[in-house]
N, C-alpha and C positions, 0 to 999 in steps of 0.2 A: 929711197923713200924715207921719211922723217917720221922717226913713233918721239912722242913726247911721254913721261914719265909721270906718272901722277899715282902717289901711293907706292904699291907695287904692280899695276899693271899698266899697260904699255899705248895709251889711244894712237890711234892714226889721223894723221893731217888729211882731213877730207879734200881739203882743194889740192894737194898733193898727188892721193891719190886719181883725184877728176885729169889732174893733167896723166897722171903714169895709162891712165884710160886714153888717153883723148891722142895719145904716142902710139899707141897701137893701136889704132880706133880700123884701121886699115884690114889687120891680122883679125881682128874680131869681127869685122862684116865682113872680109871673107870667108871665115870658119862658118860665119851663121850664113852666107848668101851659100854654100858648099853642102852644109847639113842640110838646109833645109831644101836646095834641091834633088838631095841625095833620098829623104822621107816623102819627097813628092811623088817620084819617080818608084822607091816599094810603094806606095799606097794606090799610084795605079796599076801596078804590076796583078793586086790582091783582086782575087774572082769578087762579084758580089756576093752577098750568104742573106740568104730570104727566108723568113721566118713568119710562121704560121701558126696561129695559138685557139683555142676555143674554150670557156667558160665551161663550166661543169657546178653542178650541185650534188650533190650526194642524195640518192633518190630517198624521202623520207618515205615513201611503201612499202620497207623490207619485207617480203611475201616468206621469209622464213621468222619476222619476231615474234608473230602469231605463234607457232609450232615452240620458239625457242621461251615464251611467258609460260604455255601448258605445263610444257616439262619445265619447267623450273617447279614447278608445285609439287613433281613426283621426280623425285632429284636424282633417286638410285634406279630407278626404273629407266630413267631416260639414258644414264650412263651406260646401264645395259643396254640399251638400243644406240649406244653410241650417238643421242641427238644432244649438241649445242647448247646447255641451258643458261648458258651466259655469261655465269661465275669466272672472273678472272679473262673472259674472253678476248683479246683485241678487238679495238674499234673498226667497225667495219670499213671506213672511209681510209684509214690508215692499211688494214689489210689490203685493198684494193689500192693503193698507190704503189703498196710495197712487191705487190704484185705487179705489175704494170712497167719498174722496175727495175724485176727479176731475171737470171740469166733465162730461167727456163722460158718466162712468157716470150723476153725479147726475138730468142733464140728460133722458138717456133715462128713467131712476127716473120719475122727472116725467111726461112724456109718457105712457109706457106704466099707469102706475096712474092716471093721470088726475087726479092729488093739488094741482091749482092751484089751487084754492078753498079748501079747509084748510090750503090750507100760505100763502097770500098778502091772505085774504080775512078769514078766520078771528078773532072778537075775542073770546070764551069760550068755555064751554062749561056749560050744563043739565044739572046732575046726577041733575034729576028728572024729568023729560021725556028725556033721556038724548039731546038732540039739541045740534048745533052751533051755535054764534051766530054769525052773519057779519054784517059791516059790510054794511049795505044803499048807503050812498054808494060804495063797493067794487065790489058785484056782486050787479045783481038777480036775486033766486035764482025771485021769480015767472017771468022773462022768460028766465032762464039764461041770461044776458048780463050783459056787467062793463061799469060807470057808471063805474067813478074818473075824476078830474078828473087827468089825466097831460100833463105839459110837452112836447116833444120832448125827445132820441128817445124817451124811455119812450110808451106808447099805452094806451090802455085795456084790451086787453086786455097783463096783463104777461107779458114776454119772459122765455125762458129762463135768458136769463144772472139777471134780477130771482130767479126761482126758484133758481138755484141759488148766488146769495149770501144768499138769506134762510135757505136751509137749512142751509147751510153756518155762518152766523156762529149762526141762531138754534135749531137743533132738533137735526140732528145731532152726536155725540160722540164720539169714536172715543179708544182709549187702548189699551196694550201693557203690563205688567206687565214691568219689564226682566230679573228674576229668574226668574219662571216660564214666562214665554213667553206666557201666558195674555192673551185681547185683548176688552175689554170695549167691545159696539158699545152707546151709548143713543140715544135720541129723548126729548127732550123736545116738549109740544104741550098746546095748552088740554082737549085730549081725552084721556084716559086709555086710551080704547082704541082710537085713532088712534095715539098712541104705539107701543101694543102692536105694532097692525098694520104700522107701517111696521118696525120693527126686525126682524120676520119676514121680509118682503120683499125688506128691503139683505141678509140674510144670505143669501136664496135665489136673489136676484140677482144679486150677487155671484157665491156659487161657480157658479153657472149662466155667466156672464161670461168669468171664468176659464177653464171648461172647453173651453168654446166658442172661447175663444181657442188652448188648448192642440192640441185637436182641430182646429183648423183648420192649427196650423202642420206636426203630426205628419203628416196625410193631405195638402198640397203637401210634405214631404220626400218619402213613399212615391210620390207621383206621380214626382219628379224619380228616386228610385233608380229605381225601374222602367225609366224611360227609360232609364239610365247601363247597366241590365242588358241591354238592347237593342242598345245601342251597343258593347258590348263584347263581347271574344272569352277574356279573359283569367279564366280559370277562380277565381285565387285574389281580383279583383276580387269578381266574382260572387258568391263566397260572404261576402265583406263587407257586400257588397249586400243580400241575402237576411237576414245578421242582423239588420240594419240595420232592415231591414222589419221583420222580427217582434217588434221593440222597437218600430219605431212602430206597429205593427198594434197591440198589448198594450196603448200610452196610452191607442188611442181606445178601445178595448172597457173598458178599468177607468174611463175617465173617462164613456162614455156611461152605464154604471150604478152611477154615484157620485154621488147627489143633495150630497152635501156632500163636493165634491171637495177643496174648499182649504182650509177650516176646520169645522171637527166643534162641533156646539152641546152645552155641558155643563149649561150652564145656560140654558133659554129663556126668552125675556121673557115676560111676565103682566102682564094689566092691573091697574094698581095700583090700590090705593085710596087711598093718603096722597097727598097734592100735596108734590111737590119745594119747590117756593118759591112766590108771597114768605115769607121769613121774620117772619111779621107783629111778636113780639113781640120781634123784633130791631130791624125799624124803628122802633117805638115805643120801644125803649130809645134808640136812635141818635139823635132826636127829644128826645127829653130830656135827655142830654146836651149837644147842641148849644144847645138852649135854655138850659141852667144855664150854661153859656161863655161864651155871648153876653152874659147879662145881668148876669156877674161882669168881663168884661169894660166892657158900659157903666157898671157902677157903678165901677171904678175910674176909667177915662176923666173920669168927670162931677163924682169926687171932686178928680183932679188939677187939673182946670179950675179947680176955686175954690180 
């Protein structure tokens, strides 16, 4: 190949190099006809992965901001009663994502749906038969019992924490719209309407989680005021007291019949019918290009040699 001299660097004769191409033009649509049926062939090797998403809002009726504006007025009062009055508090929309998650909520998710087999076992999915594919070296589904071949600590059957890293890196999706406010939960999964089903669940789990949480902390304040009403003789206490209550009385009553306390579904997930990914005809492009690189690359290499 001919470099001509200019300055001190070195250009290259393009019609030179067109011919050192067009010499090996043979090695190079073979490397790329080779690659790219080598990226065809993994791409349909690859299960489909279905994914499932639903719209969410963040419920603006917090049934505890009532209780938590009161006490902000009676600041040390409510700290006593250990109620929420705002100061420094996290956002509630961010606490309930962070929630949502978390190993613990994940974790219980798990247990309580019983979802260890689809979610760890799980290798496609039967579109026509409409049933799941599990790894039988995994978990024998004759015996309902899990075979894996597991090292220490891991054990045959897998542990929670295994569950809620798989979930975590491989299925669940969680995102915040930073302008609208608007919070989109998905599930992807080899099932499409496993997908579905779980993304209904984290949501109803969720604000059920929530609530329960809220309700629990509002009814230990009301216990504690009651007591402070007992204890005292001081009439304008009392009547602090008493509001106090009927702000926490008011969370638990809005929050026991608020199936979607903390975030409101606008849009609900549906089982889809398209697959999320692989992108098959991406692979196979990616695949062929890498293949024409390679083999523009060995035909130079092989030309410089001689």
């Amino acid at each position: 190949m001919h470099f001509s001299q200019v300055g001190d660097e070195e250009v290259i004769d393009l019609r030179e190099l067109f011919l050192v191409f067009w010499s090996g033009k043979w090695l190079i649509g073979g490397l790329t006809f080779v690659a790219t049926v080598v990226a065809v062939i993994f791409a349909l090797l690859l299960p489909n992965i279905y994914r499932a998403e639903a719209l969410l809002v963040p419920n603006q009726d917090d049934p505890s901001s009532n209780a938590s504006a009161l006490a902000a007025q009676y600041g040390g009062l409510a700290s006593l009663a250990r109620i929420n009055v705002g100061n420094g508090a996290p956002d509630r929309t961010a606490l309930g994502l962070e929630i949502l998650k978390s190993r613990k909520f994940i974790s219980e998710f798990v247990e309580r749906h019983d979802i260890l087999v689809p979610l760890m076992a799980a290798t496609g999915w039967n579109s026509e038969t409409g049933t799941l594919e599990v790894d039988a070296d995994s978990y024998d589904e004759s015996a309902g019992e899990w075979v894996r071949d597991a090292r220490p600590p891991r054990s045959k059957s897998p542990s929670l924490q295994e569950a809620f890293e798989k979930f975590s890196s491989a299925n669940l999706i969680v995102s915040q719209d930073d302008k609208t406010g608007f919070v989109t939960v998905a599930v992807e999964h080899y099932s499409p309407i496993i997908a579905q089903q779980w993304v209904e669940w984290l949501i109803r789990d969720l604000n059920a989680t929530v609530m329960r949480q809220d309700v629990d902390e509002a009814e230990r304040a009301i216990k504690y005021l009651e007591e402070q009403i007992a204890a005292t003789s001081v009439a304008d206490l009392q009547n602090v007291f008493f509001r106090l209550i009927e702000e926490q009385t008011k969370t638990v009553m809005l929050a026991k019949v608020s199936p979607e306390y903390m975030f409101r579904t606008i849009d609900p997930a549906v089982v889809p019918e398209l697959k999320a990914r692989p992108k098959r005809s991406v692979i196979a492009l990616i695949g062929m290009v890498l293949g024409g690189l390679v083999g523009i690359v060995v035909v130079l290499v092989s030309k410089k040699s001689t």
